[in-house]
PyMOL Python script that loads the backbone (N, CA, C, O; Angstrom):
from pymol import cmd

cmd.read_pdbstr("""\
ATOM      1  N   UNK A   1       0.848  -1.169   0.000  1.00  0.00           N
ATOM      2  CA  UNK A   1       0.000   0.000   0.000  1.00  0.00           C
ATOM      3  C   UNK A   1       0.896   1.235   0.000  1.00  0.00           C
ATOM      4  O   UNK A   1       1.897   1.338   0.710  1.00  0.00           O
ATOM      5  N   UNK A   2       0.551   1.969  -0.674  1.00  0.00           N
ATOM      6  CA  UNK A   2       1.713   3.083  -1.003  1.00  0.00           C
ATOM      7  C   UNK A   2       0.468   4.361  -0.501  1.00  0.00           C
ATOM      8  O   UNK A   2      -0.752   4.307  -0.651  1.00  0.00           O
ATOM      9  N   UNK A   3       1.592   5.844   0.342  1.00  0.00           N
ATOM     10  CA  UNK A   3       0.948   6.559   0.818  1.00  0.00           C
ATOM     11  C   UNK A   3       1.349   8.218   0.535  1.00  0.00           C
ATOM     12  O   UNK A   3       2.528   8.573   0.537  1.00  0.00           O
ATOM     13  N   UNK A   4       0.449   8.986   0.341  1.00  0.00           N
ATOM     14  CA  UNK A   4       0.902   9.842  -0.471  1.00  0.00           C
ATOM     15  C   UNK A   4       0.657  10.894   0.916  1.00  0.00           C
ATOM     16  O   UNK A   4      -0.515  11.152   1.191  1.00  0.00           O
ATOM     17  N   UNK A   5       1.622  11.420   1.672  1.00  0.00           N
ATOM     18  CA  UNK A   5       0.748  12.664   2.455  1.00  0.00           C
ATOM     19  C   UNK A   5       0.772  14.016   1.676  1.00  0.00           C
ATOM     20  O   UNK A   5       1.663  14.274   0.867  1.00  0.00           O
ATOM     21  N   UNK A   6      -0.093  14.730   1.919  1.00  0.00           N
ATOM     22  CA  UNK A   6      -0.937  16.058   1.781  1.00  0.00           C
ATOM     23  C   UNK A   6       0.727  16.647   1.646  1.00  0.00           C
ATOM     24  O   UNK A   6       1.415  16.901   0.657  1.00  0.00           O
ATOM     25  N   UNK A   7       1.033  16.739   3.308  1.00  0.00           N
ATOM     26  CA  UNK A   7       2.015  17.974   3.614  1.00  0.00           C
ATOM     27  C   UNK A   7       2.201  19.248   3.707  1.00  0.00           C
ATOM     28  O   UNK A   7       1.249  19.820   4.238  1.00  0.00           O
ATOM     29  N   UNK A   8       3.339  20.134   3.294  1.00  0.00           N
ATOM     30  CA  UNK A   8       2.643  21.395   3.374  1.00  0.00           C
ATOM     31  C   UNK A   8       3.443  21.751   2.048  1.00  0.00           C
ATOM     32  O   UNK A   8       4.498  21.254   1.656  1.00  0.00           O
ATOM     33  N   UNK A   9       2.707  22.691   1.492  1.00  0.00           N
ATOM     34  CA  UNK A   9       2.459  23.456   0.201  1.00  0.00           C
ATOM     35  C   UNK A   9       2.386  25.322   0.944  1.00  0.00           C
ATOM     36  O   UNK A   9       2.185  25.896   2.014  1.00  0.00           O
ATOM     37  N   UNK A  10       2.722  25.636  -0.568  1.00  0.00           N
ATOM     38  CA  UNK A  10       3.004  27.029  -0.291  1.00  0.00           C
ATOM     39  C   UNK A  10       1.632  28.090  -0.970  1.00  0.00           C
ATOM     40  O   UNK A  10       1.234  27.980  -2.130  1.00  0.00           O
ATOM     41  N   UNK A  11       1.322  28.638  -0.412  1.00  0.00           N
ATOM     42  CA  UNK A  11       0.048  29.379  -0.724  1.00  0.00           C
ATOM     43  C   UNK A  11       0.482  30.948  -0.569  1.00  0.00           C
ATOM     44  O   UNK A  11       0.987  31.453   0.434  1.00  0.00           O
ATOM     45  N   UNK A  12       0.210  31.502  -1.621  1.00  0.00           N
ATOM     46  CA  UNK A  12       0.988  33.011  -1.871  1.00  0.00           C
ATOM     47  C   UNK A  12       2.245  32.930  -1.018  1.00  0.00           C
ATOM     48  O   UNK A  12       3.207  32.179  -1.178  1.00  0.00           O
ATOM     49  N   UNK A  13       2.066  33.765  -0.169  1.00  0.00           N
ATOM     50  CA  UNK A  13       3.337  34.272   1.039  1.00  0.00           C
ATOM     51  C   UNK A  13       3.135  32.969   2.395  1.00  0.00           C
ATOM     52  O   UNK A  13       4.192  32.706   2.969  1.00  0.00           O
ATOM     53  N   UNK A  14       2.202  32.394   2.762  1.00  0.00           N
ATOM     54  CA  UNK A  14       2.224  31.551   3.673  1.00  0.00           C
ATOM     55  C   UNK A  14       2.456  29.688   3.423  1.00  0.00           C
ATOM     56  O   UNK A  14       2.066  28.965   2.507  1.00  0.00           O
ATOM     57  N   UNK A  15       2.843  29.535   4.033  1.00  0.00           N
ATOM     58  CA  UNK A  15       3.199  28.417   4.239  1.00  0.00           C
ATOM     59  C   UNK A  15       2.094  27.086   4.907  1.00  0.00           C
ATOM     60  O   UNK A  15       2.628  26.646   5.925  1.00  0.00           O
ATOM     61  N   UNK A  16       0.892  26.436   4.646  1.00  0.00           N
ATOM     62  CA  UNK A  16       0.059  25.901   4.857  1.00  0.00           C
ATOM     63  C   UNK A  16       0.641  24.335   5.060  1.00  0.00           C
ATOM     64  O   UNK A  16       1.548  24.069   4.272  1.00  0.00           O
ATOM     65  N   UNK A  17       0.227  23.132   6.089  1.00  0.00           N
ATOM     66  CA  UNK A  17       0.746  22.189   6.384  1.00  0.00           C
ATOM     67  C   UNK A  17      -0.824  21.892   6.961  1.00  0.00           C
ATOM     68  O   UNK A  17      -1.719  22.563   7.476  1.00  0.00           O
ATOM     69  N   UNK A  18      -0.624  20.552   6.583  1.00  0.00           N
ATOM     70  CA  UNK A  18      -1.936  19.791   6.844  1.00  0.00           C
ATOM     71  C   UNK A  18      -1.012  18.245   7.256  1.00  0.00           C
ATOM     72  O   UNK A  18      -0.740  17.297   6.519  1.00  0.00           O
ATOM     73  N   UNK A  19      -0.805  18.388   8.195  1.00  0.00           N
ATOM     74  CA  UNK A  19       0.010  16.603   8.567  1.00  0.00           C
ATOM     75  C   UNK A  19      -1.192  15.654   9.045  1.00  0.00           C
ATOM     76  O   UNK A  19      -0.997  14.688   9.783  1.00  0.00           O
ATOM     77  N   UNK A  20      -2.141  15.929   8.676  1.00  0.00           N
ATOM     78  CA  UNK A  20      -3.202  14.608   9.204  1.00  0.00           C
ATOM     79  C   UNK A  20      -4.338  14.376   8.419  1.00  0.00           C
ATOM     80  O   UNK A  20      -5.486  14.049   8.718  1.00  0.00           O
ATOM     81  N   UNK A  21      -3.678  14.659   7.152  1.00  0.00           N
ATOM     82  CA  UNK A  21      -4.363  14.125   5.601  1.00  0.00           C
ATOM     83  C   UNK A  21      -3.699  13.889   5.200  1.00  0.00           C
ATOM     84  O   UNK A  21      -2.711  14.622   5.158  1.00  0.00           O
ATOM     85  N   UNK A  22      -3.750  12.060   4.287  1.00  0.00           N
ATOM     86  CA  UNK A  22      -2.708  11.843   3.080  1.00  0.00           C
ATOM     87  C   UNK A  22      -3.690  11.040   2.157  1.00  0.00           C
ATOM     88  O   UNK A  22      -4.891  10.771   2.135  1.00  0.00           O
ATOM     89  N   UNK A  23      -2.736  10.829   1.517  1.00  0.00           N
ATOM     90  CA  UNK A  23      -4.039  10.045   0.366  1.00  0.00           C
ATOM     91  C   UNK A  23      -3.181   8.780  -0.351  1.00  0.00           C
ATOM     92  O   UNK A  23      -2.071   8.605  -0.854  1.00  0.00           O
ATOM     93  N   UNK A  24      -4.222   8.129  -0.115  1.00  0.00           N
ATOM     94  CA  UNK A  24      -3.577   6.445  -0.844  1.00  0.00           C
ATOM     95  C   UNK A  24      -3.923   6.522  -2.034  1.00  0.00           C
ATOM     96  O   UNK A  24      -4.781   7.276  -2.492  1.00  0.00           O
ATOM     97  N   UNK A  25      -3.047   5.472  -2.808  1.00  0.00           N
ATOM     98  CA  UNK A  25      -3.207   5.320  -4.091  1.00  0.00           C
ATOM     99  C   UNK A  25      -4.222   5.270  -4.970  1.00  0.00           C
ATOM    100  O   UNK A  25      -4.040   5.649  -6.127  1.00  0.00           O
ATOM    101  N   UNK A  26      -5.014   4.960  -4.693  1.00  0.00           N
ATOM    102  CA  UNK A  26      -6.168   5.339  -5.853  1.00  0.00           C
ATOM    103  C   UNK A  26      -6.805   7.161  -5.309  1.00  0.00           C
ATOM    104  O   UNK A  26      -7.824   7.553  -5.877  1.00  0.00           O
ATOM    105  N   UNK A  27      -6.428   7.694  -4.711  1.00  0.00           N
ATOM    106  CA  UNK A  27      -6.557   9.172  -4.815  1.00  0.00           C
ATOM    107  C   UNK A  27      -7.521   9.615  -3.708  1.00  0.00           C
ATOM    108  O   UNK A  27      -7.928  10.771  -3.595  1.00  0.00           O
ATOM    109  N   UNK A  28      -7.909   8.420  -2.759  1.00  0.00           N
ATOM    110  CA  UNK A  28      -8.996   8.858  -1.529  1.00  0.00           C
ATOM    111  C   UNK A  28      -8.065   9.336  -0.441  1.00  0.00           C
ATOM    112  O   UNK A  28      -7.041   8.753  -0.083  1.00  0.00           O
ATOM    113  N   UNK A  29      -8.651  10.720   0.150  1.00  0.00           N
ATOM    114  CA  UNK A  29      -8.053  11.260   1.282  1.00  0.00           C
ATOM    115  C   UNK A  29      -8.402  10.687   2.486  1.00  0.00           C
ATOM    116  O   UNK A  29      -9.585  10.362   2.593  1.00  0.00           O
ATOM    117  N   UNK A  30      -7.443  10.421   3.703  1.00  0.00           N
ATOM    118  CA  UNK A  30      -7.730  10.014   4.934  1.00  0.00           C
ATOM    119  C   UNK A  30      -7.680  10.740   5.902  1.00  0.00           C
ATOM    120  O   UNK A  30      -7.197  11.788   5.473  1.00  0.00           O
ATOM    121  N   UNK A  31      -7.946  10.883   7.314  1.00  0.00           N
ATOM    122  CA  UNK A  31      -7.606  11.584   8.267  1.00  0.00           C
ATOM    123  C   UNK A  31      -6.968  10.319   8.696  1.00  0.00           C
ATOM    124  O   UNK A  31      -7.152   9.208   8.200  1.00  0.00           O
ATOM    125  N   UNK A  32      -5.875  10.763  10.092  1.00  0.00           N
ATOM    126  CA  UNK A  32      -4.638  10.272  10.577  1.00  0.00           C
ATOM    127  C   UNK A  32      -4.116  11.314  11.956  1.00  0.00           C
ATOM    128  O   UNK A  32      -3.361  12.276  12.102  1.00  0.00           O
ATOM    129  N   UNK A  33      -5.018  10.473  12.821  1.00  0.00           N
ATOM    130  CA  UNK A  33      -4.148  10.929  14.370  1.00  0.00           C
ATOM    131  C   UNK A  33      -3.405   9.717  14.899  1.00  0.00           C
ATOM    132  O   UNK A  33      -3.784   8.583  14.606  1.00  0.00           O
ATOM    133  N   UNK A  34      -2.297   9.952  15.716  1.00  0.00           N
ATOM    134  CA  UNK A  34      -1.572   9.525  17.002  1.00  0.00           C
ATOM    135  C   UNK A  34      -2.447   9.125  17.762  1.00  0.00           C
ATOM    136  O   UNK A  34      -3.423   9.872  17.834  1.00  0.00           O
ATOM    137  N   UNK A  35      -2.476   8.112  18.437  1.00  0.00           N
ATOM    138  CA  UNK A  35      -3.181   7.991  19.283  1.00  0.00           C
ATOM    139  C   UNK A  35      -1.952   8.021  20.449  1.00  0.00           C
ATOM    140  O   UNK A  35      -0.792   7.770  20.122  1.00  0.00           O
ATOM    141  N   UNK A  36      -2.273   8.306  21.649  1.00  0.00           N
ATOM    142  CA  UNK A  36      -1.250   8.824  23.268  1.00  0.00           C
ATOM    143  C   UNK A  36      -0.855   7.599  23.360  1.00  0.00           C
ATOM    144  O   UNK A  36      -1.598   6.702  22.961  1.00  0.00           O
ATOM    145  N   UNK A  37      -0.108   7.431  23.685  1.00  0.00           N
ATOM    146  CA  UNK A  37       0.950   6.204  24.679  1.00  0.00           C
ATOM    147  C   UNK A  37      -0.330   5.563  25.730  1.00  0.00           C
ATOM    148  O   UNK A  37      -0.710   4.399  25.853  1.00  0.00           O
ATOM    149  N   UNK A  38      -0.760   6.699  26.344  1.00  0.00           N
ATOM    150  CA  UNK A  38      -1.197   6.076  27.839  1.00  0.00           C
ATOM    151  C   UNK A  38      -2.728   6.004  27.413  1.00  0.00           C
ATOM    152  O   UNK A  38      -3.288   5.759  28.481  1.00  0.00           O
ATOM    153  N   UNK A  39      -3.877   6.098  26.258  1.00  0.00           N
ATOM    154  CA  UNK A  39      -5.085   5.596  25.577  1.00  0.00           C
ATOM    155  C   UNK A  39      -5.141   4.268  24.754  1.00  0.00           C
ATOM    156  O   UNK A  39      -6.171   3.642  24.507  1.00  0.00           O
ATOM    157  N   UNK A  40      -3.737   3.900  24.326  1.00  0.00           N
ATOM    158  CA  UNK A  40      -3.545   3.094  23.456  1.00  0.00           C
ATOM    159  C   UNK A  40      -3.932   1.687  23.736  1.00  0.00           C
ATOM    160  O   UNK A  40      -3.993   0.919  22.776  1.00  0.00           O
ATOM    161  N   UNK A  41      -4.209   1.241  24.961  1.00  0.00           N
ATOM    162  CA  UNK A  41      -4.613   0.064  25.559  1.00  0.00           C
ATOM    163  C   UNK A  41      -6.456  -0.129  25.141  1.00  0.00           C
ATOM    164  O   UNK A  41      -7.096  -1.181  25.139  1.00  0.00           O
ATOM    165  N   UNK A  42      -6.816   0.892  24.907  1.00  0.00           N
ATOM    166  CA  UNK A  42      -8.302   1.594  24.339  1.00  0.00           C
ATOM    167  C   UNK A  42      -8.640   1.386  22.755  1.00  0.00           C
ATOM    168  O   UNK A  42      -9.743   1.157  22.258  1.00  0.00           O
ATOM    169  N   UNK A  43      -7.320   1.537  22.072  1.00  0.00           N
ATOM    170  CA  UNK A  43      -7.707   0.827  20.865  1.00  0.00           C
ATOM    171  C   UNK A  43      -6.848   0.135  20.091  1.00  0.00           C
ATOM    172  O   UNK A  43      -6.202   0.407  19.079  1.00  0.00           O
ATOM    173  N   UNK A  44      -7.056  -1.434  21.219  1.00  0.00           N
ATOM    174  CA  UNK A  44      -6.333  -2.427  20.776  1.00  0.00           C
ATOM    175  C   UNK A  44      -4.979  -2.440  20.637  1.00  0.00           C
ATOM    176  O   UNK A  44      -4.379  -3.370  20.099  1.00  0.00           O
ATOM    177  N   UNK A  45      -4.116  -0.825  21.387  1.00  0.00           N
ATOM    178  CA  UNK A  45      -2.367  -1.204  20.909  1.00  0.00           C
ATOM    179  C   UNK A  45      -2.755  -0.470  19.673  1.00  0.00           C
ATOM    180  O   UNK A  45      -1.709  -0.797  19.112  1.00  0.00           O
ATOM    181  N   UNK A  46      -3.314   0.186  18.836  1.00  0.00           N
ATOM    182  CA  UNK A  46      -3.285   0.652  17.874  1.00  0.00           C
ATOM    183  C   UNK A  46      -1.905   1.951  18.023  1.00  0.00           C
ATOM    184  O   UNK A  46      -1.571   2.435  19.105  1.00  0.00           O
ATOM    185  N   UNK A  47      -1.434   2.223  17.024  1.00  0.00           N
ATOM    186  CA  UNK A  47      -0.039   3.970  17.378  1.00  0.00           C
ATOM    187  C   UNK A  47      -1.206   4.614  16.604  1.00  0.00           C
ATOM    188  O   UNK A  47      -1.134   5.775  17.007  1.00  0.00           O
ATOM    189  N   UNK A  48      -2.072   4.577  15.877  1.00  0.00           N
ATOM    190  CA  UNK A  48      -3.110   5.693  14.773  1.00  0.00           C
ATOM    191  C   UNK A  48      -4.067   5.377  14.553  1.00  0.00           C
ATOM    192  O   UNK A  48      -4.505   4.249  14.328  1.00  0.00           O
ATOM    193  N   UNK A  49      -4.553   6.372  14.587  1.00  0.00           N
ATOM    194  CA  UNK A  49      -6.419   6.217  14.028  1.00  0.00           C
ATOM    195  C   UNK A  49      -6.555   7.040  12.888  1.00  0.00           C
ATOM    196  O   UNK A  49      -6.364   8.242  12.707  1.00  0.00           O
ATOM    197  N   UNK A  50      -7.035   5.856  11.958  1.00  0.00           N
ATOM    198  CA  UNK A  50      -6.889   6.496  10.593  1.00  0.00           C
ATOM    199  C   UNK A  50      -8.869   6.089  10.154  1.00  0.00           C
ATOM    200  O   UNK A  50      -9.498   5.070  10.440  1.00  0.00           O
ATOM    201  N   UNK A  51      -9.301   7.213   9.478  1.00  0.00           N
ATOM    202  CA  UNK A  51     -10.680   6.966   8.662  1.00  0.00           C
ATOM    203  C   UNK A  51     -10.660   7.877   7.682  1.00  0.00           C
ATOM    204  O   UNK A  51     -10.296   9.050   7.772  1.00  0.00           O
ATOM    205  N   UNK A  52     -11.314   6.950   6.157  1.00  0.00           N
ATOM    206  CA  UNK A  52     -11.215   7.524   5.243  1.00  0.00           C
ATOM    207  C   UNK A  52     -12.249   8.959   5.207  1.00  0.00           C
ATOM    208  O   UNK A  52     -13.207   9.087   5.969  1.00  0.00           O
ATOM    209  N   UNK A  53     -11.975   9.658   4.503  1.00  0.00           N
ATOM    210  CA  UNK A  53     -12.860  10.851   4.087  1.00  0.00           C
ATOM    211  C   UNK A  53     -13.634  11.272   3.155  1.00  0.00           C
ATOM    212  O   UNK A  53     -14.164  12.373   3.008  1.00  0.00           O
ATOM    213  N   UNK A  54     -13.688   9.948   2.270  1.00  0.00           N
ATOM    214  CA  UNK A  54     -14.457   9.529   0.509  1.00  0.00           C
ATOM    215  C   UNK A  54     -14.426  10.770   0.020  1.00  0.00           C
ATOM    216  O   UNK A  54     -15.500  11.288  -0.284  1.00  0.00           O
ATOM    217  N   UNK A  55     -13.297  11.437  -0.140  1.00  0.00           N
ATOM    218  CA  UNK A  55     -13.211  12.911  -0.616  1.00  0.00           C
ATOM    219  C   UNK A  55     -11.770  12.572  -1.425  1.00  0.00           C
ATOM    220  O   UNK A  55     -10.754  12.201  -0.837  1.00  0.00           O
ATOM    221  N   UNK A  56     -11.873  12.773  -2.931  1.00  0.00           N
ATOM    222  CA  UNK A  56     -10.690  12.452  -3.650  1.00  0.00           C
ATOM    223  C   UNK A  56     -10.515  14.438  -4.305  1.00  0.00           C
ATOM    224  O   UNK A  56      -9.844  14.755  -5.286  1.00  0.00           O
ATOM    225  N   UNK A  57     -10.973  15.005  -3.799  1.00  0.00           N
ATOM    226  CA  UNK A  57     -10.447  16.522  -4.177  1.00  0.00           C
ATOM    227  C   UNK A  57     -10.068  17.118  -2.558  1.00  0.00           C
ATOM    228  O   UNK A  57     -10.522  16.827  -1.451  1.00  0.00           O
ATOM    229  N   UNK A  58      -9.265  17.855  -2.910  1.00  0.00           N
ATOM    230  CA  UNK A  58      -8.195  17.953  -1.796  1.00  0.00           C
ATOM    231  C   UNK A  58      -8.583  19.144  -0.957  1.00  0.00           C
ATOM    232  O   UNK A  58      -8.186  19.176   0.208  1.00  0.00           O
ATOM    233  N   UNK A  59      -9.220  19.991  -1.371  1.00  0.00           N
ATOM    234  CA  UNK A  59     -10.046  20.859  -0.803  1.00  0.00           C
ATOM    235  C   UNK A  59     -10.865  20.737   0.012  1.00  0.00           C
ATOM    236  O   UNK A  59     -10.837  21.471   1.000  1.00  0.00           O
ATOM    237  N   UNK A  60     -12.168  19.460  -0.198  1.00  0.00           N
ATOM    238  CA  UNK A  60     -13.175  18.862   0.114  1.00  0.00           C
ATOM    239  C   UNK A  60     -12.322  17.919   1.371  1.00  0.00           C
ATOM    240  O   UNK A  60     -12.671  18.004   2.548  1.00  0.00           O
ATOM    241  N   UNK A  61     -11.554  17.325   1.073  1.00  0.00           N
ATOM    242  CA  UNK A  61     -10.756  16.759   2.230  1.00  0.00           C
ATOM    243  C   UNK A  61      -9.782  17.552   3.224  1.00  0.00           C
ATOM    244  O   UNK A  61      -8.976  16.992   3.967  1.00  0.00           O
ATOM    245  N   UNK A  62      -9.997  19.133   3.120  1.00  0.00           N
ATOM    246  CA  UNK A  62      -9.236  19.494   4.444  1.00  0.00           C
ATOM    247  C   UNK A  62     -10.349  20.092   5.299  1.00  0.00           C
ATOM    248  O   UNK A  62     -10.131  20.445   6.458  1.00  0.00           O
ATOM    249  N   UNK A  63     -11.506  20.200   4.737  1.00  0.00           N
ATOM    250  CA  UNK A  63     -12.787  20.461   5.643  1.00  0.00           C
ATOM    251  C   UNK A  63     -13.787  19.216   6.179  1.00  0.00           C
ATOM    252  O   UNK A  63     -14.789  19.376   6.877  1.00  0.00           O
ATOM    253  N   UNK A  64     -13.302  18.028   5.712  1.00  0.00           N
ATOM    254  CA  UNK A  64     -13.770  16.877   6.432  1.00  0.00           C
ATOM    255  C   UNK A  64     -13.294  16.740   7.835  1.00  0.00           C
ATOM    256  O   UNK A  64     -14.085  16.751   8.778  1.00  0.00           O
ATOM    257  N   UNK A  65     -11.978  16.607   7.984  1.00  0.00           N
ATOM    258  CA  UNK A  65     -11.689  16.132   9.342  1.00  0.00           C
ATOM    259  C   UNK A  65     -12.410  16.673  10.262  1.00  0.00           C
ATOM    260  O   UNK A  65     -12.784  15.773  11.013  1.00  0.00           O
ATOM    261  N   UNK A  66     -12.896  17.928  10.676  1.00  0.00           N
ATOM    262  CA  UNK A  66     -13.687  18.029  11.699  1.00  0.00           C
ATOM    263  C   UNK A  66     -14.631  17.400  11.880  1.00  0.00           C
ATOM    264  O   UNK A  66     -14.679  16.924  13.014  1.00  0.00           O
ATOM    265  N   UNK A  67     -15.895  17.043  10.893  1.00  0.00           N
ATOM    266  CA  UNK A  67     -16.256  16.445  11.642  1.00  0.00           C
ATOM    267  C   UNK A  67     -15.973  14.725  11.814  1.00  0.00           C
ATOM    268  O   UNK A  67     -16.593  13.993  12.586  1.00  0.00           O
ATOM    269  N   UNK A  68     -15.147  14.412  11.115  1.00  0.00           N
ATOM    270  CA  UNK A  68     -14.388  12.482  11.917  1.00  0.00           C
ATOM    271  C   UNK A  68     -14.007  12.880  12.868  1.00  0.00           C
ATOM    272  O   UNK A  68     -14.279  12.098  13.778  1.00  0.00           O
ATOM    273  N   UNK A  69     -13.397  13.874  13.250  1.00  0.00           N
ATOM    274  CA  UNK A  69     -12.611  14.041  14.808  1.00  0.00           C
ATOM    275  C   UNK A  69     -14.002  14.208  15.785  1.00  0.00           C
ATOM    276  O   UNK A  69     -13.630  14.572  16.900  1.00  0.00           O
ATOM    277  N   UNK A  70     -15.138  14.095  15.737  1.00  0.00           N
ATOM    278  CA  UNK A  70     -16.423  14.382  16.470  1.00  0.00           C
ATOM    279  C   UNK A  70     -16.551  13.004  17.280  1.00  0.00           C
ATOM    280  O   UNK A  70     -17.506  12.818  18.035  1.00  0.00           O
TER     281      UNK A  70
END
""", "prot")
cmd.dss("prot")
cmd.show_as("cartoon", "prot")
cmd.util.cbc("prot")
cmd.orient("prot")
């Protein structure tokens, strides 16, 4: 599985970074948190919680994560 992150890109004079969107190979964006050291017993030993965002335009996928993070 190959993984493409977002990252940050340059927008006029500022500098924009999105580290918790990337997008897998066929072009669907994901959200992607850390989960804490000391919660991790909570989901299964998991290090991330990742859910897709069925948003393959990249725009549309930096206004999803709020609400998956709900």
């Amino acid at each position: 599985m190959r993984l493409s992150a977002v990252g940050c890109y340059k927008r006029s004079e500022a500098i924009s970074c999105v580290p918790h969107l990337f997008r897998r190979q066929g072009g669907t964006y994901y959200f992607r948190r850390a989960i804490p050291a000391n919660l991790r017993h909570r989901f299964d030993g998991r290090r991330e919680w990742i859910a897709s965002l069925r948003a393959k335009d990249r725009r549309q996928a930096k206004r999803l994560p709020e609400d998956v993070a709900k």
